[in-house]
PDB file of N, CA, C and O in Angstrom, chain B, residues numbered from 101:
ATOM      1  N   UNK B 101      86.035 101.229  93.420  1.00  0.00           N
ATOM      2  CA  UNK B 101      85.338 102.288  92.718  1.00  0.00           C
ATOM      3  C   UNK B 101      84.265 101.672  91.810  1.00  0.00           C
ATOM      4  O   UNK B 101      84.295 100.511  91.402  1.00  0.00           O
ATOM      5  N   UNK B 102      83.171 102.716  91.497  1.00  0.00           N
ATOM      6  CA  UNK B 102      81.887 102.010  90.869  1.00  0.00           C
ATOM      7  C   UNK B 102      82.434 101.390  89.261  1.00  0.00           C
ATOM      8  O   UNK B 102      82.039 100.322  88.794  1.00  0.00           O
ATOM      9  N   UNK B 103      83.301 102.213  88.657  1.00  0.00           N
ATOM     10  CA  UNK B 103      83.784 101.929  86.752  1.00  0.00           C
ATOM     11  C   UNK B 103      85.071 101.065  87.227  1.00  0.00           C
ATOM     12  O   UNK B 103      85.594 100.714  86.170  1.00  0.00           O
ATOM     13  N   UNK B 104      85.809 100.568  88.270  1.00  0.00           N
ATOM     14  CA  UNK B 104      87.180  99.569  88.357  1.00  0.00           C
ATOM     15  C   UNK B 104      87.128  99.493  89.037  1.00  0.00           C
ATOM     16  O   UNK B 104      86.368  99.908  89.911  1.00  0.00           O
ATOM     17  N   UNK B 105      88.315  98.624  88.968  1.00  0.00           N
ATOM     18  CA  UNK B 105      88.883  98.068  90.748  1.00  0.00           C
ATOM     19  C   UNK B 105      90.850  98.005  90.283  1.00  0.00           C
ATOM     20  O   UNK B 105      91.528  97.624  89.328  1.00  0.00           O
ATOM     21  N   UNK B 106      91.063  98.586  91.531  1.00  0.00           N
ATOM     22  CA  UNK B 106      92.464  99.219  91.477  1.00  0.00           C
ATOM     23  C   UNK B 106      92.925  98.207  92.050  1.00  0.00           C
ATOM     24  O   UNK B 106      92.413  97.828  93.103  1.00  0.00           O
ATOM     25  N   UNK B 107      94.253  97.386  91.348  1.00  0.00           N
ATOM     26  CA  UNK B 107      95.237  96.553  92.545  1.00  0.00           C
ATOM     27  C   UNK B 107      96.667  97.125  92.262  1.00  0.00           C
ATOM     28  O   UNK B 107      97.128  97.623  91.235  1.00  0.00           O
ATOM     29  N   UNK B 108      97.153  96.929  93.329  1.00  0.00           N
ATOM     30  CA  UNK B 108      98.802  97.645  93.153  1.00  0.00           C
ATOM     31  C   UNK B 108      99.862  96.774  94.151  1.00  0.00           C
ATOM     32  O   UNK B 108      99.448  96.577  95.293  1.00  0.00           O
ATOM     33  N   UNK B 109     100.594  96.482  93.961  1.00  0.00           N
ATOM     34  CA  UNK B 109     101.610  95.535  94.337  1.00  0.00           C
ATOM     35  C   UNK B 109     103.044  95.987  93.981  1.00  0.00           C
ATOM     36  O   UNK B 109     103.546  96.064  92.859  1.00  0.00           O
ATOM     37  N   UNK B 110     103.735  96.344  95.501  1.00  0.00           N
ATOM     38  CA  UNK B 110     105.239  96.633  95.255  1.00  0.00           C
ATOM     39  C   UNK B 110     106.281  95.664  94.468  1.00  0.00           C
ATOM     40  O   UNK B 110     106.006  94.490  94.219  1.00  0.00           O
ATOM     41  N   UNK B 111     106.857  95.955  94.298  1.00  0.00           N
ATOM     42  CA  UNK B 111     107.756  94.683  93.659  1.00  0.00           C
ATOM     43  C   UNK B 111     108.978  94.255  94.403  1.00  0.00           C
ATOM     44  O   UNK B 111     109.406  93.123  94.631  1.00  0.00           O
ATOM     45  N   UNK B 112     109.523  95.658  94.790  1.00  0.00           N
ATOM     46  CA  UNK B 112     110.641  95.460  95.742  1.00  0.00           C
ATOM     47  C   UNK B 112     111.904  94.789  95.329  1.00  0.00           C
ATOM     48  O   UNK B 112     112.486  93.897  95.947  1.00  0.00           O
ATOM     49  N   UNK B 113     112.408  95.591  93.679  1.00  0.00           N
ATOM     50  CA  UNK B 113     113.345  94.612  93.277  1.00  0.00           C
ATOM     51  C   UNK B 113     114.333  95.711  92.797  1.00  0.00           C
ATOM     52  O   UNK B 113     115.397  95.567  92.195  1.00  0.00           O
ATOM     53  N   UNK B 114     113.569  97.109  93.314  1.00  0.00           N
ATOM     54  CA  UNK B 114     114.923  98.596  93.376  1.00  0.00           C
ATOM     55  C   UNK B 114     114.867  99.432  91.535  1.00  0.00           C
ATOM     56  O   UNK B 114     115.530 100.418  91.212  1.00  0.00           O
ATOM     57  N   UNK B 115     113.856  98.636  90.589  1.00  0.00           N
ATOM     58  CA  UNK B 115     113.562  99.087  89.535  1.00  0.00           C
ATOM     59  C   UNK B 115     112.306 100.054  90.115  1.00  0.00           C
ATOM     60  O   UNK B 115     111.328  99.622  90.724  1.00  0.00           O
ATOM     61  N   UNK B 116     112.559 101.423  89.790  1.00  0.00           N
ATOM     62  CA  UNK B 116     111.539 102.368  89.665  1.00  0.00           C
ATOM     63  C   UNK B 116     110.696 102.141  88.485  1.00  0.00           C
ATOM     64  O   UNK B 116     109.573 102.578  88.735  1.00  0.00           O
ATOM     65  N   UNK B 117     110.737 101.833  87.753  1.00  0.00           N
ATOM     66  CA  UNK B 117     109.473 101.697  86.768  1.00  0.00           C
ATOM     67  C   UNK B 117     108.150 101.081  87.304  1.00  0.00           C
ATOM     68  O   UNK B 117     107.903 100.249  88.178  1.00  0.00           O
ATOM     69  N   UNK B 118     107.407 101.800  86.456  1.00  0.00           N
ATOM     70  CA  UNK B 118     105.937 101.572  86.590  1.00  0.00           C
ATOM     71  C   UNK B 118     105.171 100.270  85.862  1.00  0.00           C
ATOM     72  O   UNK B 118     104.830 100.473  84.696  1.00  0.00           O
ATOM     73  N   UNK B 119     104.963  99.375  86.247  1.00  0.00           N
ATOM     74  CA  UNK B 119     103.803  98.867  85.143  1.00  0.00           C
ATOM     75  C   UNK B 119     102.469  99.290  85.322  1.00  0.00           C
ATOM     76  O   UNK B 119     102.017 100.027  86.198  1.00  0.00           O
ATOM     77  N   UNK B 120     101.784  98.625  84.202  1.00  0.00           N
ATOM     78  CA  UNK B 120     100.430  98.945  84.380  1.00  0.00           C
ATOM     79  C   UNK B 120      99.886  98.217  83.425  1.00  0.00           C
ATOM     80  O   UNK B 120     100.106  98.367  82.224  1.00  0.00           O
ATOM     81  N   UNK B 121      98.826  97.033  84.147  1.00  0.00           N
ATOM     82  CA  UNK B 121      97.774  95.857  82.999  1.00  0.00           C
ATOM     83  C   UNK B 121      96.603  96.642  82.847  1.00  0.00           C
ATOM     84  O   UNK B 121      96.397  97.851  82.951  1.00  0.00           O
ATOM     85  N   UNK B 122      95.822  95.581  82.553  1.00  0.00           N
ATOM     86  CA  UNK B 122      94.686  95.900  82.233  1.00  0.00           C
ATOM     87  C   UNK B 122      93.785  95.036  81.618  1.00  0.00           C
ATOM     88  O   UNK B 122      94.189  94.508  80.582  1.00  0.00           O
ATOM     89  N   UNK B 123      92.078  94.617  82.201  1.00  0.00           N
ATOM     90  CA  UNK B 123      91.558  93.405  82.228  1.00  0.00           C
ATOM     91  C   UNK B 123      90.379  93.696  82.535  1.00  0.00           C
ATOM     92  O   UNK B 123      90.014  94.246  83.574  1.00  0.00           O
ATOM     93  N   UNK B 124      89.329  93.128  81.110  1.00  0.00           N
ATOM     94  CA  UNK B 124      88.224  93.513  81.087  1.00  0.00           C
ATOM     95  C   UNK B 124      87.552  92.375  81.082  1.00  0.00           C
ATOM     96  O   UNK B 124      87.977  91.750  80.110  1.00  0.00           O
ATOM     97  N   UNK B 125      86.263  91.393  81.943  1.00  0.00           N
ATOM     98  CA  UNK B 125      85.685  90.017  81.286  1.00  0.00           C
ATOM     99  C   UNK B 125      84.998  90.074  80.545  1.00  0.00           C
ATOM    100  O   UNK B 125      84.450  91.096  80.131  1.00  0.00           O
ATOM    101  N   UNK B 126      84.844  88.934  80.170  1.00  0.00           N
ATOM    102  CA  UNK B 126      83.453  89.066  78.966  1.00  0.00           C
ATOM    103  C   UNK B 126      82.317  88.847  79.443  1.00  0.00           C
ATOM    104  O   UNK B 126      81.423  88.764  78.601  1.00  0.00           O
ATOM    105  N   UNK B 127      81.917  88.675  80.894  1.00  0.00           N
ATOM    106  CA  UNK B 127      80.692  89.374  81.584  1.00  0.00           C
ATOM    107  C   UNK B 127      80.285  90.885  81.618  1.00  0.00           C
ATOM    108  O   UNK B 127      79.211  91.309  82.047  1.00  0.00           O
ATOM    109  N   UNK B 128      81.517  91.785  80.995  1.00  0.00           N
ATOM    110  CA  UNK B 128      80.821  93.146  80.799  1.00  0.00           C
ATOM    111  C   UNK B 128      80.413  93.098  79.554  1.00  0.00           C
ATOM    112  O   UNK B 128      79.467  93.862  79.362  1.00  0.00           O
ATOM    113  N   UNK B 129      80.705  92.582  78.750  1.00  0.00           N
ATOM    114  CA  UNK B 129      79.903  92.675  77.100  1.00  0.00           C
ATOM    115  C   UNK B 129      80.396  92.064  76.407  1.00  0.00           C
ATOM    116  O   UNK B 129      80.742  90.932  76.745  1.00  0.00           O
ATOM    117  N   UNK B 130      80.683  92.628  74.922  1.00  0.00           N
ATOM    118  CA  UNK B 130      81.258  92.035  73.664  1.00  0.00           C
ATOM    119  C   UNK B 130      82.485  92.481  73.482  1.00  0.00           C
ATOM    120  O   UNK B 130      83.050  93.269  74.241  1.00  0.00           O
ATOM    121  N   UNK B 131      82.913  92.044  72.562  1.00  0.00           N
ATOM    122  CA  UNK B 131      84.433  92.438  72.386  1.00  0.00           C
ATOM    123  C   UNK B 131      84.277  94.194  72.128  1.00  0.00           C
ATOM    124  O   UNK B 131      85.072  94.873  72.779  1.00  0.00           O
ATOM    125  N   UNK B 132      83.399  94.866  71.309  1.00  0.00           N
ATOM    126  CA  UNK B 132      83.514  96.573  70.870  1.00  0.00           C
ATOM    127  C   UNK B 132      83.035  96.868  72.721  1.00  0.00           C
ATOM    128  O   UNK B 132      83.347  97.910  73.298  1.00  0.00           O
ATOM    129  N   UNK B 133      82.538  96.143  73.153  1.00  0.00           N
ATOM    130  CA  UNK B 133      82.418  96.671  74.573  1.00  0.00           C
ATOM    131  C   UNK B 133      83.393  96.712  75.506  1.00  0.00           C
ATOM    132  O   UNK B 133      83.511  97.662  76.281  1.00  0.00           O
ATOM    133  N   UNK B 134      84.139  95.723  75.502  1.00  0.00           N
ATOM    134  CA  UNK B 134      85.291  95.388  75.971  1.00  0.00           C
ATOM    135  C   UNK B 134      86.866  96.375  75.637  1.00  0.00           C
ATOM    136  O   UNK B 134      87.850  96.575  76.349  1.00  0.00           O
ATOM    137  N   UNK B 135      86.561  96.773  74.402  1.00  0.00           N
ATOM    138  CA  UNK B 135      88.072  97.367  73.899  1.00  0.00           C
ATOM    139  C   UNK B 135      87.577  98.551  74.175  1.00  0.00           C
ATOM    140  O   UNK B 135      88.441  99.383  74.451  1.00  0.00           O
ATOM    141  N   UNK B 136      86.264  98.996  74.203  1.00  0.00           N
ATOM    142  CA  UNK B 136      85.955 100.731  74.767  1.00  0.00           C
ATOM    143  C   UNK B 136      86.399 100.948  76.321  1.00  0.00           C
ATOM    144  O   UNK B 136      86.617 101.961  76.985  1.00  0.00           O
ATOM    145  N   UNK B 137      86.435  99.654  76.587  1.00  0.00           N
ATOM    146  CA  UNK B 137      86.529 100.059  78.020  1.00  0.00           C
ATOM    147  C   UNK B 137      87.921  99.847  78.554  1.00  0.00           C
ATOM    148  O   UNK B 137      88.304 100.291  79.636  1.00  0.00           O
ATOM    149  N   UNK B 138      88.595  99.194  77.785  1.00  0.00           N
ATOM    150  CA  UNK B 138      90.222  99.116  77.750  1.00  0.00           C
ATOM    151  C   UNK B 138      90.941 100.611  77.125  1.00  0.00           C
ATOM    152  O   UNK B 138      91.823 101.370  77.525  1.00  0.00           O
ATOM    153  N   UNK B 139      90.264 100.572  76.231  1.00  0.00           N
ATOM    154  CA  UNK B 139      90.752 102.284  75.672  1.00  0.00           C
ATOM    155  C   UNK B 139      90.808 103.491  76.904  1.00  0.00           C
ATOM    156  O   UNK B 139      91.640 104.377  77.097  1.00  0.00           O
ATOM    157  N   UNK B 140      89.563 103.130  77.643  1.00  0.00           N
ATOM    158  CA  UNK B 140      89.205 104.411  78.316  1.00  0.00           C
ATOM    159  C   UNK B 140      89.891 104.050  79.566  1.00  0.00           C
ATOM    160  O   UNK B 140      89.816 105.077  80.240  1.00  0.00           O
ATOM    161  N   UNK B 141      90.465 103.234  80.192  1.00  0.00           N
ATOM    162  CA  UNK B 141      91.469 102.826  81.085  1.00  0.00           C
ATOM    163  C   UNK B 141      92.683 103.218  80.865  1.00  0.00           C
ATOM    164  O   UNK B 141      93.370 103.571  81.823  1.00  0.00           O
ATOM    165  N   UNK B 142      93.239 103.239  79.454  1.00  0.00           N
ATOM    166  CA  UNK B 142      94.465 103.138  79.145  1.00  0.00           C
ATOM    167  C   UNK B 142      94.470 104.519  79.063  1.00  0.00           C
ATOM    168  O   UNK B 142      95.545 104.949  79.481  1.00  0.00           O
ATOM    169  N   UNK B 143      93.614 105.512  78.648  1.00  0.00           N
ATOM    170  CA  UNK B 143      93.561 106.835  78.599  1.00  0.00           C
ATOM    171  C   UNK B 143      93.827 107.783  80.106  1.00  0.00           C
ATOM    172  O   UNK B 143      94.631 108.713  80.173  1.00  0.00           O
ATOM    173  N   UNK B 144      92.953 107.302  81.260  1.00  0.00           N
ATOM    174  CA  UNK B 144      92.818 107.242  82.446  1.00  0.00           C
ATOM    175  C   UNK B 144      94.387 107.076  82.604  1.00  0.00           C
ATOM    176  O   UNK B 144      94.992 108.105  82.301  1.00  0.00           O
ATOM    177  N   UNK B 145      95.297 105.869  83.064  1.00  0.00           N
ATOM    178  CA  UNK B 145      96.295 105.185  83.227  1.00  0.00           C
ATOM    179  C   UNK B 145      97.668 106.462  82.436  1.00  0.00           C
ATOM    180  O   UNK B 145      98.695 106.870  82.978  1.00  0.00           O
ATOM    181  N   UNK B 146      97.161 106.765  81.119  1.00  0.00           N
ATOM    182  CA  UNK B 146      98.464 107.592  80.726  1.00  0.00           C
ATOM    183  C   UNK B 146      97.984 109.260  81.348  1.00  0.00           C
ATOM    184  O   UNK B 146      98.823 110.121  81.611  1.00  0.00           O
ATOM    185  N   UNK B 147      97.001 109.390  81.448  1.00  0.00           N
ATOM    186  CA  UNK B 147      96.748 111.047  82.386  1.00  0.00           C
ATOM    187  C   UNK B 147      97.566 110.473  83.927  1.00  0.00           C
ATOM    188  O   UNK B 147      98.783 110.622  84.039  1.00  0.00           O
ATOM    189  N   UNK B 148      96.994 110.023  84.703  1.00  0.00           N
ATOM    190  CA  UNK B 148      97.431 109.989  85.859  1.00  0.00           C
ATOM    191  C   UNK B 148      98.626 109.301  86.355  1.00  0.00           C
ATOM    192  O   UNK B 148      99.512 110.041  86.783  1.00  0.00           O
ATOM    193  N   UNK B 149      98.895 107.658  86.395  1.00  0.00           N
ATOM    194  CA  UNK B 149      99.678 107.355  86.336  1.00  0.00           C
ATOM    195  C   UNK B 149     101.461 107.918  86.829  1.00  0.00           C
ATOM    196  O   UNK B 149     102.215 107.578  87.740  1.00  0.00           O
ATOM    197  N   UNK B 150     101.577 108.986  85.611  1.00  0.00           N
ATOM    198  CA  UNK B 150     102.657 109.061  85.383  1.00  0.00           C
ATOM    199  C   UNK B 150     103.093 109.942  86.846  1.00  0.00           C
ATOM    200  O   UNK B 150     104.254 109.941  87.254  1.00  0.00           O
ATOM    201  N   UNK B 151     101.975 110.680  87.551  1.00  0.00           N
ATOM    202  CA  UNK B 151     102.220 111.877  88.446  1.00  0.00           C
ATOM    203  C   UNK B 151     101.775 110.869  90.061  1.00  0.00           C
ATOM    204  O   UNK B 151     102.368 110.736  91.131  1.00  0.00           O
ATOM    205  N   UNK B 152     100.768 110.453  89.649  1.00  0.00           N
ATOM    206  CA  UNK B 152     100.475 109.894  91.177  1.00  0.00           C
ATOM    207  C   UNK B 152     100.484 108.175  91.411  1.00  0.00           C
ATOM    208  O   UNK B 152     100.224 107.472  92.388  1.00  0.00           O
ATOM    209  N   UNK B 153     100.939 107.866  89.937  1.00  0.00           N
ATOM    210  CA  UNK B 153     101.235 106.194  90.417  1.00  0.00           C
ATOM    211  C   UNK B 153     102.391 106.142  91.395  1.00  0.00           C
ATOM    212  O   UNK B 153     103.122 107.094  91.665  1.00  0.00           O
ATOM    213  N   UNK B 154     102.488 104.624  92.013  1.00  0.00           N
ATOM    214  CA  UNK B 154     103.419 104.466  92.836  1.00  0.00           C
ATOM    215  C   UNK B 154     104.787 104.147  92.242  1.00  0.00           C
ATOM    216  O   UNK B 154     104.666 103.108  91.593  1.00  0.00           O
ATOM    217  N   UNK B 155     105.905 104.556  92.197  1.00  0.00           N
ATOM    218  CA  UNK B 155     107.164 104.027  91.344  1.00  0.00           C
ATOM    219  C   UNK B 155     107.392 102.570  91.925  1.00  0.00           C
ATOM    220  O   UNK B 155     107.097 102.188  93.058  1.00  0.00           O
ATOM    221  N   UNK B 156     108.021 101.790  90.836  1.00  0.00           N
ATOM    222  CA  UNK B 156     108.728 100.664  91.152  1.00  0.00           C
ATOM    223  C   UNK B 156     107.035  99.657  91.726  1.00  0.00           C
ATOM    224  O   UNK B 156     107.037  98.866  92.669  1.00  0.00           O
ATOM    225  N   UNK B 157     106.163  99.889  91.129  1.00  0.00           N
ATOM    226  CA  UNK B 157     104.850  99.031  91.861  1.00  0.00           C
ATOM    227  C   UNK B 157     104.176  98.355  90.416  1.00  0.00           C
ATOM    228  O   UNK B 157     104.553  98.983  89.426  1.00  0.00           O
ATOM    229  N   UNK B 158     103.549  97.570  90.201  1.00  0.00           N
ATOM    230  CA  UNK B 158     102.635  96.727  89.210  1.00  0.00           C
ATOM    231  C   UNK B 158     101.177  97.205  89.566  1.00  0.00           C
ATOM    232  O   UNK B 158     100.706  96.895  90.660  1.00  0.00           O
ATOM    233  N   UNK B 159     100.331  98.082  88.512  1.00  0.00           N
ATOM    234  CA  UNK B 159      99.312  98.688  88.937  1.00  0.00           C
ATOM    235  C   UNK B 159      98.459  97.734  87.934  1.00  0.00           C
ATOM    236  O   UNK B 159      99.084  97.131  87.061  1.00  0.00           O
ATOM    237  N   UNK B 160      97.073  97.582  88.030  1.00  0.00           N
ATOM    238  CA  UNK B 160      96.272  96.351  87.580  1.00  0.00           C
ATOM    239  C   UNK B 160      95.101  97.130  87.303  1.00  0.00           C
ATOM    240  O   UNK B 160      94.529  97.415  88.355  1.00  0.00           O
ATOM    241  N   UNK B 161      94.407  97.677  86.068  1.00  0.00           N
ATOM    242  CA  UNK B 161      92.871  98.193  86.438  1.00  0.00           C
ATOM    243  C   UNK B 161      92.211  97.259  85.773  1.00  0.00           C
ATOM    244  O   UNK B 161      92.612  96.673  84.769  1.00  0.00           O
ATOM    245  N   UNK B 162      90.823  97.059  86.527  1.00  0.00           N
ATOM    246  CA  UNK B 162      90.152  96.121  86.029  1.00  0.00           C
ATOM    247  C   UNK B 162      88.462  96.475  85.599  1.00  0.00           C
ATOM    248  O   UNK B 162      87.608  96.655  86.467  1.00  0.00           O
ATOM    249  N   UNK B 163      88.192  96.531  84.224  1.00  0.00           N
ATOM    250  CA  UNK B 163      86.838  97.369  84.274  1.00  0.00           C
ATOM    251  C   UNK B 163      85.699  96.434  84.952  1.00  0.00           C
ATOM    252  O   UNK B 163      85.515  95.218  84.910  1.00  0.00           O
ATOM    253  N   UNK B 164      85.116  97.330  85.496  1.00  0.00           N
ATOM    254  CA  UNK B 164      83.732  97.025  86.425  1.00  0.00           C
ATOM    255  C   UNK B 164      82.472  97.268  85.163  1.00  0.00           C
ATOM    256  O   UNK B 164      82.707  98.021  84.219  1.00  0.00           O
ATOM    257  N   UNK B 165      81.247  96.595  85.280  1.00  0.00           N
ATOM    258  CA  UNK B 165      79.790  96.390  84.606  1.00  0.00           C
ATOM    259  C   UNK B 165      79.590  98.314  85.040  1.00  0.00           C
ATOM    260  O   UNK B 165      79.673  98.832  86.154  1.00  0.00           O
ATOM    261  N   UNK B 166      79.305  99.006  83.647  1.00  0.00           N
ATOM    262  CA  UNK B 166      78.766 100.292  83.889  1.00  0.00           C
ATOM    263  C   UNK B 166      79.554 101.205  83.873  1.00  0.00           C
ATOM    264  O   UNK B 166      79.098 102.341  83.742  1.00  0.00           O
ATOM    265  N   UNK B 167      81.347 100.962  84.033  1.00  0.00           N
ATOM    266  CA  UNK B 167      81.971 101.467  83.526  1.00  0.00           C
ATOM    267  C   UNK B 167      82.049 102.470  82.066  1.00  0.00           C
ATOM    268  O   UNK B 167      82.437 103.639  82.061  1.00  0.00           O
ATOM    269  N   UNK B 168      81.644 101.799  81.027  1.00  0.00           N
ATOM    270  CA  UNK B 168      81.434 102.743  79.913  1.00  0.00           C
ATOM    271  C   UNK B 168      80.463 103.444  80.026  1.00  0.00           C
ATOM    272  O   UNK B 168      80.344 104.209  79.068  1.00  0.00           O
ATOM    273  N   UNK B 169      79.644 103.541  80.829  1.00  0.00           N
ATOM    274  CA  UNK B 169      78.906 104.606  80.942  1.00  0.00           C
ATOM    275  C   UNK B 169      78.920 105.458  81.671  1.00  0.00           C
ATOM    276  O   UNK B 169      77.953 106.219  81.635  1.00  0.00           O
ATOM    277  N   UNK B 170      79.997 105.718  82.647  1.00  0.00           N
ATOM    278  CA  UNK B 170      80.118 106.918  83.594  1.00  0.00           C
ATOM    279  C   UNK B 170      81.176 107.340  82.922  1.00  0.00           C
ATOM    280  O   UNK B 170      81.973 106.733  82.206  1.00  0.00           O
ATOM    281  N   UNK B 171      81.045 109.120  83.421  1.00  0.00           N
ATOM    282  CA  UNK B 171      81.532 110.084  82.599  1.00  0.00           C
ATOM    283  C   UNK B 171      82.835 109.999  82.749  1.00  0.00           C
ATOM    284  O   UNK B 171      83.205 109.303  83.695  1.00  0.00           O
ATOM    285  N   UNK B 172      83.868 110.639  81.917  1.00  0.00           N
ATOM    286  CA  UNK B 172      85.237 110.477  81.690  1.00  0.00           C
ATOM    287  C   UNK B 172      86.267 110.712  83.031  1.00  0.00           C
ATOM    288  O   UNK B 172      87.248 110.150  83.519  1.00  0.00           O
ATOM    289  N   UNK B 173      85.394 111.933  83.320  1.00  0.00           N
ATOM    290  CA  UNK B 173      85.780 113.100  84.410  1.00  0.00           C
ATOM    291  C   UNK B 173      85.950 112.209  85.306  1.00  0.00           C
ATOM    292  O   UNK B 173      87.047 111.729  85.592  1.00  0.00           O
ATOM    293  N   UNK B 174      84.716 111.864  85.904  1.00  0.00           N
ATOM    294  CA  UNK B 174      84.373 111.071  87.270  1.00  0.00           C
ATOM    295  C   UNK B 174      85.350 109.945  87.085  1.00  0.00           C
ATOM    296  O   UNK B 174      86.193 109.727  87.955  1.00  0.00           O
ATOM    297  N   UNK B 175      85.275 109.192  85.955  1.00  0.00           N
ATOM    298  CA  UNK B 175      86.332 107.689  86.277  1.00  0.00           C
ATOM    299  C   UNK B 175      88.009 108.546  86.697  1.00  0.00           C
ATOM    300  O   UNK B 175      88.818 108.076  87.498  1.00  0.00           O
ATOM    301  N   UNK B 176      88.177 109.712  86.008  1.00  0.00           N
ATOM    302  CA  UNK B 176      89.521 110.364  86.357  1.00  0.00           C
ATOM    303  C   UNK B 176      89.635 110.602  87.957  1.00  0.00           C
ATOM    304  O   UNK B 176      90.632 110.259  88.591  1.00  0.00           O
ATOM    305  N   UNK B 177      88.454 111.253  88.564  1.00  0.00           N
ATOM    306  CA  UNK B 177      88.539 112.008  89.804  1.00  0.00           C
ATOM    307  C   UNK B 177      88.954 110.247  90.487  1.00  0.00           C
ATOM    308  O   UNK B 177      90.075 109.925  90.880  1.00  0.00           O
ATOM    309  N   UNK B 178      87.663 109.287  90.472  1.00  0.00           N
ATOM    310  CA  UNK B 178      88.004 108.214  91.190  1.00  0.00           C
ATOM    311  C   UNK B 178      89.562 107.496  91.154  1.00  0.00           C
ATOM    312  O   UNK B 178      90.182 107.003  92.096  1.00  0.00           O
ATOM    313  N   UNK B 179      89.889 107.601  89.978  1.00  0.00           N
ATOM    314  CA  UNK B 179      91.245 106.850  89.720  1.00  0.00           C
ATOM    315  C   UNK B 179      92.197 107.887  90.717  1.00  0.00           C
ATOM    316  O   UNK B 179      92.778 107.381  91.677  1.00  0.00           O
ATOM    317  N   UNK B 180      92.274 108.748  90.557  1.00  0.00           N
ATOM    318  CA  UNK B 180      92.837 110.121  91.512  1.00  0.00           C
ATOM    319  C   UNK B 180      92.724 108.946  92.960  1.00  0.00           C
ATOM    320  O   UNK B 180      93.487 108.049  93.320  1.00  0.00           O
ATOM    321  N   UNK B 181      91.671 109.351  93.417  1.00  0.00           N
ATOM    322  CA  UNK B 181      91.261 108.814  94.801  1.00  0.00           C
ATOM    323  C   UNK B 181      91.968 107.098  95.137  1.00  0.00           C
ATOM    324  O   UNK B 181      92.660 106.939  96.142  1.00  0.00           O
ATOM    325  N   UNK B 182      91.790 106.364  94.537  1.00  0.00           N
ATOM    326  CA  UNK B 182      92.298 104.924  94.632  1.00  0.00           C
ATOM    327  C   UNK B 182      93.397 104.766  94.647  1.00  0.00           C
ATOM    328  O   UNK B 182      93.918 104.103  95.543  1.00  0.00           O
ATOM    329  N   UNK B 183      94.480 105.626  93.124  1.00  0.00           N
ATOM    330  CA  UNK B 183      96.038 106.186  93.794  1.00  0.00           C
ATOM    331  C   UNK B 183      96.112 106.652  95.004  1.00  0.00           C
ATOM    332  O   UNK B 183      97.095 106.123  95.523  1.00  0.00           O
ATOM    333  N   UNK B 184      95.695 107.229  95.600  1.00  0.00           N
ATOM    334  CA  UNK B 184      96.313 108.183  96.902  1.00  0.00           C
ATOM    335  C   UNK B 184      95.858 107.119  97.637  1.00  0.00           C
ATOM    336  O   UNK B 184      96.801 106.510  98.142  1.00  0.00           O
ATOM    337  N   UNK B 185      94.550 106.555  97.951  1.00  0.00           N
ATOM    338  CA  UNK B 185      94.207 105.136  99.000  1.00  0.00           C
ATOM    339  C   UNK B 185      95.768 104.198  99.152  1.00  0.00           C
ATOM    340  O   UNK B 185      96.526 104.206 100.122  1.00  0.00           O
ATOM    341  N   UNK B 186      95.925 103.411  97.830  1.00  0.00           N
ATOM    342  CA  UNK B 186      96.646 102.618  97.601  1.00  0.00           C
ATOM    343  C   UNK B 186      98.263 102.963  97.911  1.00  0.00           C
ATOM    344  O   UNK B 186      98.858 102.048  98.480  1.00  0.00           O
ATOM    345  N   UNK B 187      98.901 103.946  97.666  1.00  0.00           N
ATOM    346  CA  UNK B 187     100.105 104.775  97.654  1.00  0.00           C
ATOM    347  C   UNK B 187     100.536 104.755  99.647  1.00  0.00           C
ATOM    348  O   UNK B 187     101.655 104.739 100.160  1.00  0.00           O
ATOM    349  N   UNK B 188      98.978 104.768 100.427  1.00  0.00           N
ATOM    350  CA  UNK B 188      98.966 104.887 101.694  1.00  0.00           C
ATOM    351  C   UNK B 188      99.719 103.575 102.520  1.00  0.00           C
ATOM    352  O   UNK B 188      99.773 103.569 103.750  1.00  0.00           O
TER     353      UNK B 188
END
């Protein structure tokens, strides 16, 4: 997706719980650039997550350059879309 990149990895160890990281470089900016864009992941991550993550899987978002600037909505709809890809 154009604002992340989704990785997800089963674990296969019979624990249903969810994780979920999160990892921004410092090729997208500065640190106030960096924690906006961790915020707005982690925001993303607790809306969806809980309904369409995969149980028992290690989910990874990683912000992409331009990320803080696409709208809230759209990073939601995409995160939508990359669960259901990934879940496949």
């Amino acid at each position: 997706m154009p604002g992340f990149v989704l990785l997800m990895r089963r674990r296969n160890d019979g624990d249903p719980t969810m994780r979920v990281g999160f990892t921004v470089t410092k090729k997208i900016g500065n640190a106030v650039v960096r924690n906006r864009m961790k915020r707005r992941l982690r925001a993303l991550a607790r809306d969806l997550l809980p309904t369409a993550g995969t149980p028992g899987a290690d989910h990874v978002l990683i912000g992409r350059n331009g990320g803080n600037e696409r709208d809230f909505a759209l990073l939601r709809t995409e995160l939508g879309k990359a669960l259901a890809k990934v879940a496949r």
